[in-house]
C-alpha positions as CSV (number, residue, x, y, z in Angstrom):
1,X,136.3,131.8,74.0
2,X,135.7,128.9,71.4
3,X,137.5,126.7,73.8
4,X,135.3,127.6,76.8
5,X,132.3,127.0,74.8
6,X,132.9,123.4,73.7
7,X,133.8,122.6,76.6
8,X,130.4,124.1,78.0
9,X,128.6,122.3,75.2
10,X,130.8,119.2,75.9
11,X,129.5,119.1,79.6
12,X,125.9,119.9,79.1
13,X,125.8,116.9,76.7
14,X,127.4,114.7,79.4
15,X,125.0,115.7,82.2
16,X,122.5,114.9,79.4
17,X,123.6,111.3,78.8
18,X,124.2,110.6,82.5
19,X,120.4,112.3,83.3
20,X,119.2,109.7,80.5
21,X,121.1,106.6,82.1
22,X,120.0,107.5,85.6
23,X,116.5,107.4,84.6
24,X,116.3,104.2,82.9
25,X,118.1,103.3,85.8
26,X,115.7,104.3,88.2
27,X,112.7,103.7,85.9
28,X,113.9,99.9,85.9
29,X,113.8,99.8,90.0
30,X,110.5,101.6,90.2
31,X,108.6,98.9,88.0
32,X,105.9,96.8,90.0
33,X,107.5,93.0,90.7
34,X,104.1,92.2,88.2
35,X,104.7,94.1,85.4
36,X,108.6,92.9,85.6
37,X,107.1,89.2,86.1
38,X,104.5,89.4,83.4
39,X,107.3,90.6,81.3
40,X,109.7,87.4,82.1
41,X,106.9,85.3,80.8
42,X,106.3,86.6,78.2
43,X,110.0,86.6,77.5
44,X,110.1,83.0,77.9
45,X,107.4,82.6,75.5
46,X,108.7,84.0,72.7
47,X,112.3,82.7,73.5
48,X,110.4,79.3,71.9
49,X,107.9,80.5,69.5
50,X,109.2,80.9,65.5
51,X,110.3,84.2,64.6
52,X,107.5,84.3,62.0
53,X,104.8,84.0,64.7
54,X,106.8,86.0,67.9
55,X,104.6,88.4,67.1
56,X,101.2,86.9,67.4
57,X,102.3,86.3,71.0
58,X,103.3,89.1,71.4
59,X,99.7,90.7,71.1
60,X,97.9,87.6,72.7
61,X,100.2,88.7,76.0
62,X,99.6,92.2,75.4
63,X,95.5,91.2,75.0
64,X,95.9,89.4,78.3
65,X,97.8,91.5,80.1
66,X,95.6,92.4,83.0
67,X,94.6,88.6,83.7
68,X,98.3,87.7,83.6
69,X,98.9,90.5,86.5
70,X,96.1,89.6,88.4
71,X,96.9,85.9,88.5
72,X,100.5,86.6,89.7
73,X,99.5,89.2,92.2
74,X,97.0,86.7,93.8
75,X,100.2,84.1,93.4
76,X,102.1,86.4,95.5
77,X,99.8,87.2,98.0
78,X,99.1,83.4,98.6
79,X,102.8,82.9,98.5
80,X,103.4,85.6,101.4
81,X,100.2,84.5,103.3
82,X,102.0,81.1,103.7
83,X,105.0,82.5,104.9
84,X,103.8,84.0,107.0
85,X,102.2,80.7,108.6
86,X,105.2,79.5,108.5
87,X,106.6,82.1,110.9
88,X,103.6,81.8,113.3
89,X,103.5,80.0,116.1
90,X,101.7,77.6,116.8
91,X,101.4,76.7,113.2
92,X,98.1,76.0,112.2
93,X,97.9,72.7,110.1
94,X,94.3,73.4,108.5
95,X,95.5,77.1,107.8
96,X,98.5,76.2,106.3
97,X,96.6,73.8,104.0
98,X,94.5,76.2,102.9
99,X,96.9,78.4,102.3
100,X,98.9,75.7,100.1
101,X,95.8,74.7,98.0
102,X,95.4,78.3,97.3
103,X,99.1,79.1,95.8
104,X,98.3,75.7,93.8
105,X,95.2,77.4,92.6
106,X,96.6,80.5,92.1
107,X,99.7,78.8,90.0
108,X,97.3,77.2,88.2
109,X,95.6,80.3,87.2
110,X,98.4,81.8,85.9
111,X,99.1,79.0,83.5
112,X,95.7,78.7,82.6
113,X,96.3,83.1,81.5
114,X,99.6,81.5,79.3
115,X,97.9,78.5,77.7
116,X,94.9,80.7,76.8
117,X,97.3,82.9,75.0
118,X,99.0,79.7,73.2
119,X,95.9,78.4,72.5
120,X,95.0,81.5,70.5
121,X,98.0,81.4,68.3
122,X,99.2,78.2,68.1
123,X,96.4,76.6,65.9
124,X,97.3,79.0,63.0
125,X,100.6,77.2,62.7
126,X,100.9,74.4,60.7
127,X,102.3,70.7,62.2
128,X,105.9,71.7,60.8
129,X,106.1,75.1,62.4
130,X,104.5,73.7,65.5
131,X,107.1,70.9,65.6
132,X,110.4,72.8,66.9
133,X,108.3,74.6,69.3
134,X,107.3,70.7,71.0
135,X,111.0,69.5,70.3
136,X,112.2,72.4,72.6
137,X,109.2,71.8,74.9
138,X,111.1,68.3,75.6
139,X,114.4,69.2,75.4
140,X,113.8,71.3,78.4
141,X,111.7,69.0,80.5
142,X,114.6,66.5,79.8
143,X,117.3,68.9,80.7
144,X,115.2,69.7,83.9
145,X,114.5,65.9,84.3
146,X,118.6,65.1,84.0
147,X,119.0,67.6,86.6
148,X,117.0,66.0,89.5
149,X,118.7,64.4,91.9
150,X,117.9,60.4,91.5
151,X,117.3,58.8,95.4
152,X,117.7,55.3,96.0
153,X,115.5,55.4,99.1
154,X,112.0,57.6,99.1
155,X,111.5,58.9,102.8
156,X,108.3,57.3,104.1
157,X,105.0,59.3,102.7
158,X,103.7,61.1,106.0
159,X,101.7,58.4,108.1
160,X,103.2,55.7,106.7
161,X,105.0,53.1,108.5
162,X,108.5,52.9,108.9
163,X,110.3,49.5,108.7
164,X,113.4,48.8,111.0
């Protein structure tokens, strides 16, 4: 009987663990594209910020939560809207500008949700502490920069002439 029972305890505590795993699982899949977007960002924030002040934007993201999620649902609409366009046909020109200026906008937007919240904390650190944060800043626009494809040749700008 003693055997039975652990091995009735043994099994209830497996279907426990699995039940446990399934649901983060499932939890993870069910989470809005926004809240999992908003989270990336603020990931990538504090992946630069000194430990000592992670936390301060931590809570300016948490503060500016609902503006972050706002500014990249309206990114995503404008980015579906376009293609869309894309897929229409005819394709309209004027439309398709519109709709260009208004992912620009709504880019813009979302950055503007970011730097508010680096604004906020950033002036409480001094030059020093601020220092690694600007020297990683570069590092990664030149890593980016190194990884651009250099062209000999620019294709001719849209209206303008090309030369045999």
């Amino acid at each position: 009987m003693t055997g039975r029972r652990w091995l009735l305890v043994a099994l209830l505590l497996s279907l426990l663990v699995n039940g446990a795993v399934l649901g983060l699982i499932v939890s993870e899949r069910l989470v809005d594209g926004e809240a999992r977007a908003v989270r990336d960002i603020s990931r990538m924030m504090l992946r630069d910020a000194p430990e000592q002040f992670r936390g301060a934007i931590r809570e300016g993201m948490v503060a500016h939560r609902a503006e972050a999620r706002s500014a990249f649902r309206e990114l995503q609409s404008a980015r579906r809207d376009v293609l869309k366009m894309l897929k229409a046909e005819p394709l309209d020109a004027e439309a398709l500008s519109l709709g260009f200026q208004r992912i620009r906008q709504a880019d813009s937007a979302l950055k503007g949700v970011m730097h508010q919240v680096l604004i906020e904390v950033l002036p409480s650190l001094s030059a020093a502490e601020r220092t690694p944060i600007a020297e990683r800043h570069e590092l990664r626009r030149k890593k980016f920069k190194d990884k651009k494809p250099e062209c000999e040749t620019r294709p001719p700008s849209p209206g303008q002439r090309q030369e045999p």
